[in-house]
C-alpha positions as CSV (number, residue, x, y, z in Angstrom):
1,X,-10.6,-27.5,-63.4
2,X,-11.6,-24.1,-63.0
3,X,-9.8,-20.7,-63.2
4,X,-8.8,-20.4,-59.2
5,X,-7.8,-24.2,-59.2
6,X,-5.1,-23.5,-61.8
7,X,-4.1,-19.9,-60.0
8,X,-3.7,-22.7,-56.7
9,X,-1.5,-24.9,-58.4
10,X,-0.2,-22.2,-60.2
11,X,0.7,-20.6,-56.7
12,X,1.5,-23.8,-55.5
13,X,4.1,-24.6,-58.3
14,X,5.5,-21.2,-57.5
15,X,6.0,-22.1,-53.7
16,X,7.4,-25.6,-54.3
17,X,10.1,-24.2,-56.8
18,X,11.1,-21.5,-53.9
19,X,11.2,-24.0,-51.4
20,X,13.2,-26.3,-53.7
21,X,15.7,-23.6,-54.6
22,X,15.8,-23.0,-50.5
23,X,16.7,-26.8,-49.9
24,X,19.4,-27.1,-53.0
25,X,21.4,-24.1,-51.5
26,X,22.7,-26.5,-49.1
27,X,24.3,-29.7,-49.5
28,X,23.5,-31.4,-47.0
29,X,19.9,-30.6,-46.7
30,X,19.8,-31.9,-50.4
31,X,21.3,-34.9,-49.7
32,X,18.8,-35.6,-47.4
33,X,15.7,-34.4,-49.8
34,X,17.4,-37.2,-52.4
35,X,17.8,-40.3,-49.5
36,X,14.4,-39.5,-48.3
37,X,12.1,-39.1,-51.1
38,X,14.2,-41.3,-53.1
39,X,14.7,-38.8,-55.5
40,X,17.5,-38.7,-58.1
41,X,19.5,-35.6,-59.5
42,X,17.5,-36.8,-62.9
43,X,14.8,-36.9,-61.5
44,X,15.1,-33.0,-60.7
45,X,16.5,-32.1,-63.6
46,X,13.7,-33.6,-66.0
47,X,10.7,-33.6,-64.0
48,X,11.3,-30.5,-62.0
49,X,7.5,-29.2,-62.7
50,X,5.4,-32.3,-62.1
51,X,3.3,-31.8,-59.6
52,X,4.3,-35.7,-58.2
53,X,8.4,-33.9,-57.7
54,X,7.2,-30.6,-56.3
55,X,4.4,-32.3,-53.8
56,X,7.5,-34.7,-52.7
57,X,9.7,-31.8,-52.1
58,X,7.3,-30.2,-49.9
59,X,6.5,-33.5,-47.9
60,X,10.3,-33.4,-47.1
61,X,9.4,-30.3,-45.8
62,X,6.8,-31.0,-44.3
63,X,7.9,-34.1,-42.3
64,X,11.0,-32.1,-40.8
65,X,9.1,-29.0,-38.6
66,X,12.5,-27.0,-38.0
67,X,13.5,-27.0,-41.7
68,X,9.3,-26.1,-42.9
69,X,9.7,-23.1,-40.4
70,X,12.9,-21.8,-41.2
71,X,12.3,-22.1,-45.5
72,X,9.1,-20.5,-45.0
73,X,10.5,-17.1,-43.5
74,X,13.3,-17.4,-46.2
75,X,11.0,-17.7,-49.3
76,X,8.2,-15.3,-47.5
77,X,5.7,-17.8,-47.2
78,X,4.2,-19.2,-44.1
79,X,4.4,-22.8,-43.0
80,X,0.8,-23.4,-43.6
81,X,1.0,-22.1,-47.1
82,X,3.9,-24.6,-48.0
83,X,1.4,-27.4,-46.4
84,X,-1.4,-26.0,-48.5
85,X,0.9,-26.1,-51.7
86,X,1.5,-29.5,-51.3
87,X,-2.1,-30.5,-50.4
88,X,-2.7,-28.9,-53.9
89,X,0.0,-30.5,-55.4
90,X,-1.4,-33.7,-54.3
91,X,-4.5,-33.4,-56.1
């Protein structure tokens, strides 16, 4: 690994954490993040900053167009950055 592919995931990390904060401020929305990743409140709480959680997160994202739109103009990011993030997550 080289110095910009830790700056990605570092950036990446970064962007997942927003978005993650984004979907946790509603109920709802985090219910669905746990039913559809099959996440557990565990899960977030102790693996938070594995790459595995914060790529899922942004799949959830990802696979639901509205919700990718609208958390991207609330964290400042662009959909395509989010999609990127997760692509590096993914590695």
């Amino acid at each position: 690994m080289n110095i910009k592919d830790t700056r990605d995931e570092d950036s990446a990390t970064l962007k997942a954490l927003a978005a993650l904060g984004w979907i946790l401020s509603d109920e709802g929305r985090a219910q669905r993040l746990l039913s559809l990743t099959g996440l557990t409140p565990d899960d977030l709480r102790n693996r938070v900053s594995s790459p595995e959680v914060l790529a899922a997160v942004l799949a959830f994202l990802e696979a639901h167009e509205p919700d990718l739109i609208v958390c991207a103009d609330a964290i400042s990011a662009t959909p395509a950055a989010l999609i990127d993030a997760r692509r590096s997550l993914d590695r």
